[in-house]
C-alpha positions as CSV (number, residue, x, y, z in Angstrom):
1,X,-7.1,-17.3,-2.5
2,X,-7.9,-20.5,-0.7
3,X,-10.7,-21.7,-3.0
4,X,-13.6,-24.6,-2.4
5,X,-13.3,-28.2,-3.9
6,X,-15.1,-28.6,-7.4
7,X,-18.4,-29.9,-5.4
8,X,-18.5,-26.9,-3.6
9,X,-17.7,-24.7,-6.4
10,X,-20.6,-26.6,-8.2
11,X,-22.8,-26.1,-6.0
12,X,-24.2,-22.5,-5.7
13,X,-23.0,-19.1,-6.2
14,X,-23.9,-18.8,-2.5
15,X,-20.8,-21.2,-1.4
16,X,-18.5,-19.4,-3.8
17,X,-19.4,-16.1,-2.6
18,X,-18.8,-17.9,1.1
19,X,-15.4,-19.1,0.4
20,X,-14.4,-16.1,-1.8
21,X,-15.2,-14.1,1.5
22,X,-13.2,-15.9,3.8
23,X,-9.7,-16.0,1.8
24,X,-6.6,-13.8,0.5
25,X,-3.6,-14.4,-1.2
26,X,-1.1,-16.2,1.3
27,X,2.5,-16.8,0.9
28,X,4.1,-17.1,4.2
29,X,5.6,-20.4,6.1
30,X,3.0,-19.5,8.8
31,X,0.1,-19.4,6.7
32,X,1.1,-22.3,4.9
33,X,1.3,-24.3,8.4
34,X,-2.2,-23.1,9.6
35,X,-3.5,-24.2,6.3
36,X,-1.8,-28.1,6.6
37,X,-5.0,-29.3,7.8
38,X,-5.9,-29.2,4.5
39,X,-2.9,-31.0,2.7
40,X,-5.4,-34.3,2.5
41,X,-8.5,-32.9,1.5
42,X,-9.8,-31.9,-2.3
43,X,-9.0,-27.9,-2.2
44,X,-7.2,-25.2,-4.5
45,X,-6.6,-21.6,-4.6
46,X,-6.1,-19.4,-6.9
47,X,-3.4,-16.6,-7.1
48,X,-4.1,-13.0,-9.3
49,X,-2.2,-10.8,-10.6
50,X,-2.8,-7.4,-11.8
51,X,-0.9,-8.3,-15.2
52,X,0.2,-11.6,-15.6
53,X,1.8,-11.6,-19.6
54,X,1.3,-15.4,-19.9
55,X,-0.5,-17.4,-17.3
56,X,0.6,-20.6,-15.9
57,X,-1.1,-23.6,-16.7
58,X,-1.2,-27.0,-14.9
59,X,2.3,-28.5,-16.2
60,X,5.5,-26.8,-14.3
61,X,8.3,-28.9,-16.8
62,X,12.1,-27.5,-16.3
63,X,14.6,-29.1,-18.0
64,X,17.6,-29.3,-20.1
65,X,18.8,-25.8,-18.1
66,X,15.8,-23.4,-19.0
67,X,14.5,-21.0,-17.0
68,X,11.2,-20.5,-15.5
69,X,8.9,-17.0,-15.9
70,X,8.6,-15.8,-12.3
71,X,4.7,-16.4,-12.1
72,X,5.4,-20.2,-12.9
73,X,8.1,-20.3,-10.1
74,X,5.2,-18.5,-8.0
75,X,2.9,-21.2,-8.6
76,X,4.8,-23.9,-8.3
77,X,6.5,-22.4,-5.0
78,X,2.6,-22.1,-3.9
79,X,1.5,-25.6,-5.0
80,X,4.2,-27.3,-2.8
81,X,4.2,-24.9,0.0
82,X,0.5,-25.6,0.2
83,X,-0.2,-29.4,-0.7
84,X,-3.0,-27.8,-3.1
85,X,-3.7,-27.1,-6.7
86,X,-2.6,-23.6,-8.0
87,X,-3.8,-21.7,-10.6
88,X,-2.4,-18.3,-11.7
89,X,-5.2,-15.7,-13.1
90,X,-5.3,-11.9,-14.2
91,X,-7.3,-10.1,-12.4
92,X,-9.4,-8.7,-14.8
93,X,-9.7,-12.2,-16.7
94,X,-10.9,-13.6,-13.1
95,X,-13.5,-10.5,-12.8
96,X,-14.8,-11.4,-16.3
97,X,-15.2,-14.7,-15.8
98,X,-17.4,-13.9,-12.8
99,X,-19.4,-11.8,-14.1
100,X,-20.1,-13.8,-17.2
101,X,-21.0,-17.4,-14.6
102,X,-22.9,-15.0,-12.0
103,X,-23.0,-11.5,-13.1
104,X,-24.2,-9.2,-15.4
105,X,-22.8,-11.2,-18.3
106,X,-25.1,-14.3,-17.0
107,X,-26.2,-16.4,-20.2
108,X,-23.9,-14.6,-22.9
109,X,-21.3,-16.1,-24.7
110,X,-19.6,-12.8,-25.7
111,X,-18.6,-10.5,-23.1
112,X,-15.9,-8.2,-22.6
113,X,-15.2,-7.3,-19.0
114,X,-14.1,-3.8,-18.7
115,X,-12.6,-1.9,-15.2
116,X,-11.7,1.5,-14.9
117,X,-10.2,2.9,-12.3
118,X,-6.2,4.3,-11.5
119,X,-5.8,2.2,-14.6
120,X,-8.1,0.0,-17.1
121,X,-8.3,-3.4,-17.0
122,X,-10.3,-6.1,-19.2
123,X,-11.4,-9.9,-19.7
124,X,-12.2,-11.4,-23.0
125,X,-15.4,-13.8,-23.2
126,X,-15.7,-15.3,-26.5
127,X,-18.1,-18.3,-27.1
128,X,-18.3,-18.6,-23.8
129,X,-14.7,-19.0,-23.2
130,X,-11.6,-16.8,-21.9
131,X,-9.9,-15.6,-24.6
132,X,-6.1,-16.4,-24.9
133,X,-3.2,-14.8,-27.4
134,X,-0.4,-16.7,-28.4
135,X,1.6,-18.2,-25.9
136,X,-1.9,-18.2,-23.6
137,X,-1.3,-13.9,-23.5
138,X,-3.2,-11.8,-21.6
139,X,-4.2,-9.3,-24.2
140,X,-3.8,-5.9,-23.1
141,X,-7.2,-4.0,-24.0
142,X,-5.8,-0.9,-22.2
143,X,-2.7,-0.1,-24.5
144,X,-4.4,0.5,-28.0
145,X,-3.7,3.7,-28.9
146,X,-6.6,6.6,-28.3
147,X,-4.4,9.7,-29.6
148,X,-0.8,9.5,-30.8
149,X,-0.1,12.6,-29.4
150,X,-1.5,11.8,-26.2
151,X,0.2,11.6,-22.9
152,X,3.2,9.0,-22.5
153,X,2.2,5.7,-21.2
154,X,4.3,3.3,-19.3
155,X,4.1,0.9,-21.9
156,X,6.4,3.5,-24.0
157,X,3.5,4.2,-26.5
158,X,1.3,8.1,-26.2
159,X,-2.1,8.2,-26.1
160,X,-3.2,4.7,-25.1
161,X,-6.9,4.3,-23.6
162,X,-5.5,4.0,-20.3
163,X,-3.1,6.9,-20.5
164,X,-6.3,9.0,-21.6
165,X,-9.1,7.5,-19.8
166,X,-8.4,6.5,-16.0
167,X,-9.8,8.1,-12.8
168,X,-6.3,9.9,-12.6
169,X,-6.2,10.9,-15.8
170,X,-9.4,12.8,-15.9
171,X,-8.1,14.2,-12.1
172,X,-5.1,15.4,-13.4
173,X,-6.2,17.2,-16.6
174,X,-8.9,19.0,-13.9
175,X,-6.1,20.1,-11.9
176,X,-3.9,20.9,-14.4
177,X,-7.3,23.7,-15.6
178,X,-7.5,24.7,-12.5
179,X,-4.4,25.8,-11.5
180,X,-4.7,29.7,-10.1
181,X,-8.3,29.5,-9.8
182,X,-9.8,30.4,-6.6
183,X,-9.8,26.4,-5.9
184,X,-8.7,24.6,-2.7
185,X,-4.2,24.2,-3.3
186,X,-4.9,20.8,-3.2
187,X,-5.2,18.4,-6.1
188,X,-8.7,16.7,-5.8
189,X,-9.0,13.2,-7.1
190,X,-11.2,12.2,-9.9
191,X,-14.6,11.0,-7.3
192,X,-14.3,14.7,-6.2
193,X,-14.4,15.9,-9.6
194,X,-17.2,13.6,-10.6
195,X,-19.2,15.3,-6.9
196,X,-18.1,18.5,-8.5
197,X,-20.0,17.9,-11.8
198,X,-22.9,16.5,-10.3
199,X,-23.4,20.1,-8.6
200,X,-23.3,21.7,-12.1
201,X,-19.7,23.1,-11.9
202,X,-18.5,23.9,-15.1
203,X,-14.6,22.6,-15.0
204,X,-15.5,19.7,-13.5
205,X,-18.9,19.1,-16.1
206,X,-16.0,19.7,-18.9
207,X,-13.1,17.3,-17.1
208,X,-16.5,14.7,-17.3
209,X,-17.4,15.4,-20.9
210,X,-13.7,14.8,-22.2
211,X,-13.6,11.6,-19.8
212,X,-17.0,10.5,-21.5
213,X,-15.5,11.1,-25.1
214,X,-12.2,8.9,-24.2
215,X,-14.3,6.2,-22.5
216,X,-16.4,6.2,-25.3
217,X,-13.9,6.0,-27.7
218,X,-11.9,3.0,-26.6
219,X,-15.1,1.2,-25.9
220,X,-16.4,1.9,-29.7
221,X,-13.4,0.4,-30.6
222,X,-13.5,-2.9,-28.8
223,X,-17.5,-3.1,-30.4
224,X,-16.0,-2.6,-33.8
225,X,-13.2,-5.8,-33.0
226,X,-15.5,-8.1,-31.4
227,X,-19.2,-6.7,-31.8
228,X,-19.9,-8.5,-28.5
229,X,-23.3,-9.5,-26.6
230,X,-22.4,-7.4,-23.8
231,X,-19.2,-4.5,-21.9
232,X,-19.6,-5.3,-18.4
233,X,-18.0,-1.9,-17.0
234,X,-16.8,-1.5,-13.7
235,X,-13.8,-0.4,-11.3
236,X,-14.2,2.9,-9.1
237,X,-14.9,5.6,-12.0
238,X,-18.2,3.6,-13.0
239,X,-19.2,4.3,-9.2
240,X,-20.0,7.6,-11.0
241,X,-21.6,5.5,-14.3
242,X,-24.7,8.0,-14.5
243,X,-22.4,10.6,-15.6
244,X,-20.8,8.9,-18.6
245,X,-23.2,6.6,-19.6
246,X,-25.1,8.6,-22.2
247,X,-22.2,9.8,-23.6
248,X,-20.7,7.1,-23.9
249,X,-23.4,5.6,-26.0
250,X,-23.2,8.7,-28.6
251,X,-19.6,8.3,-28.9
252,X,-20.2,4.7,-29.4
253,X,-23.2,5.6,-32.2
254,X,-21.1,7.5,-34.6
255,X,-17.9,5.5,-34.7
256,X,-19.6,1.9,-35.1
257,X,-21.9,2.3,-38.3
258,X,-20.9,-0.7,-39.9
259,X,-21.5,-3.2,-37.2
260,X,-24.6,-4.0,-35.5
261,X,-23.8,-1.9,-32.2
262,X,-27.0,-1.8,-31.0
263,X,-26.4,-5.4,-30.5
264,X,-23.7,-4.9,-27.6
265,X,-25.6,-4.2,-24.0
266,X,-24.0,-1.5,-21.6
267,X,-24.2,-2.8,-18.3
268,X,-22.5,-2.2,-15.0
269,X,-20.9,-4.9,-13.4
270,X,-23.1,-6.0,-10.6
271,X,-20.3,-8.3,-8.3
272,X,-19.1,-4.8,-7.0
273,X,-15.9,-5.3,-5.6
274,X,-15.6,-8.9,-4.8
275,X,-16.2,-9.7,-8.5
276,X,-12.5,-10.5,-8.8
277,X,-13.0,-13.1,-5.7
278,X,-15.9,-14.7,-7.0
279,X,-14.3,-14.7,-10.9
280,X,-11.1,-16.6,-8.7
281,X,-13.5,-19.3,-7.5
282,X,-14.5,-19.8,-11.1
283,X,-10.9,-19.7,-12.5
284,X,-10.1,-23.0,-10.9
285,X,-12.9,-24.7,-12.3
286,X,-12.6,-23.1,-15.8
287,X,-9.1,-24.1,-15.8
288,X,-8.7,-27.6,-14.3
289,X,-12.3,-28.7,-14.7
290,X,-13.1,-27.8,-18.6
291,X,-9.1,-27.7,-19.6
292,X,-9.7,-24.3,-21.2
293,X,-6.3,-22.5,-21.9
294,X,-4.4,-25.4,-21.2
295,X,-1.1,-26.5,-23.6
296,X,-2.0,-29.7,-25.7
């Protein structure tokens, strides 16, 4: 995403949201010609990735033979194609970092960003900066394991959070129950089982229930690691947030007794969909303005 200067980045949300607006992730010869205009002037983008297992930082060094991880060749590929600065984000991380500058994280210092939709997704916000593993990791909130006897999971594990607690995963355990009902022969997806529950109907009110206690679960557990200010939760299954919520926060009540849960706001992410596009905008100045997650 073709991303303001830092003046413009500084200067209200409203010309980050303008910019944010205007751009996508460009790669081509052609694009990179219409944007040579630009080669002279003080402007960066910023590229996201669903998962990115280490993020590149502002130093591309190859020498002595070694190799470079694709997402550094990406950026660096980018940076000279472009005549710009390049920084290389998760998507989730970006999303979190929006919402904690302009969101519903606004003024706390220790936020976890949350999405769930075909999969989950999540930022860490911890004194008021993105949290980074070793070797500047994404960490992968997703994969920590709900039920070991769960359904497989692509990251060879059973029973992860996101195996057990995605928009897909609630549809298919629905359509799996309903199989020789009187239902339509096709499989419905998990907003129509949410519009199903929301009319009372029982299957669907269960399929809810057992997406609430999963949810609920996996979130209790990230309170009990970080006991942070505030979950931000978003992505396509909290479109339907009034179903789970209460839930949620009894799951949440009896598995965190010895940490001050009440502490740790629920809220829904209030960027909506472009909260990736704004969190981009911020990347670049979280990255090359305050240094954070760069190597020493």
């Amino acid at each position: 995403m073709i991303r303001r200067s830092l003046k413009s980045l500084l200067s209200s949300a409203r010309s980050i949201r303008s910019c944010t607006a205007i751009s996508r992730v460009v790669s081509s010869s052609a694009a990179a010609q219409a944007w040579q205009e630009y080669s002279n002037t003080d402007y960066s983008f910023t590229v996201m990735f669903p998962a990115a297992p280490q993020i590149a930082t502002t130093t591309y060094q190859v020498t002595d033979g070694r190799s470079v991880p694709a997402h550094v060749y990406s950026a660096r590929q980018n940076k000279g194609e472009f005549k710009v600065t390049v920084a290389l984000e998760n998507d989730a991380d970006a999303s979190a970092l929006g919402e904690a500058g302009w969101g519903a994280g606004k003024l706390k210092s220790r936020l976890i960003y949350v999405t769930v939709g075909t999969g989950i997704g999540g930022g860490i916000i911890l004194d008021g900066q993105l949290y980074r593993g070793a070797d500047m990791a994404h960490p992968e909130i997703s994969h920590h394991v709900i039920d070991p006897s769960g359904p497989d999971c692509s990251c060879g594990y059973r029973g992860c959070w996101e195996s057990l607690a995605t928009g897909p995963a609630m549809a298919a355990w629905f359509n799996a129950n309903a199989a020789g009902d009187r239902r339509s022969a096709e499989n419905l997806s998990a907003a129509q089982v949410c519009q199903l529950a929301k009319r009372g109907d029982e299957l669907a009110t269960r399929a809810v229930e057992r997406e609430t206690y999963y949810l609920g679960l996996g979130l209790a557990n990230l309170i009990n690691l970080f006991v942070p200010d505030v979950i931000v939760l978003g992505g396509s299954v909290m479109k339907s947030a009034a179903l789970f919520l209460d839930g949620i926060r009894k799951v949440i009540r009896q598995g965190c007794r010895f940490v001050p849960y009440e502490k740790t706001e629920l809220a829904l992410a209030s960027l909506g969909e472009d909260a990736n596009l704004i969190g981009a905008a911020r990347v670049w100045h979280h990255r090359y303005k305050q240094g954070v997650g760069q190597p020493s």
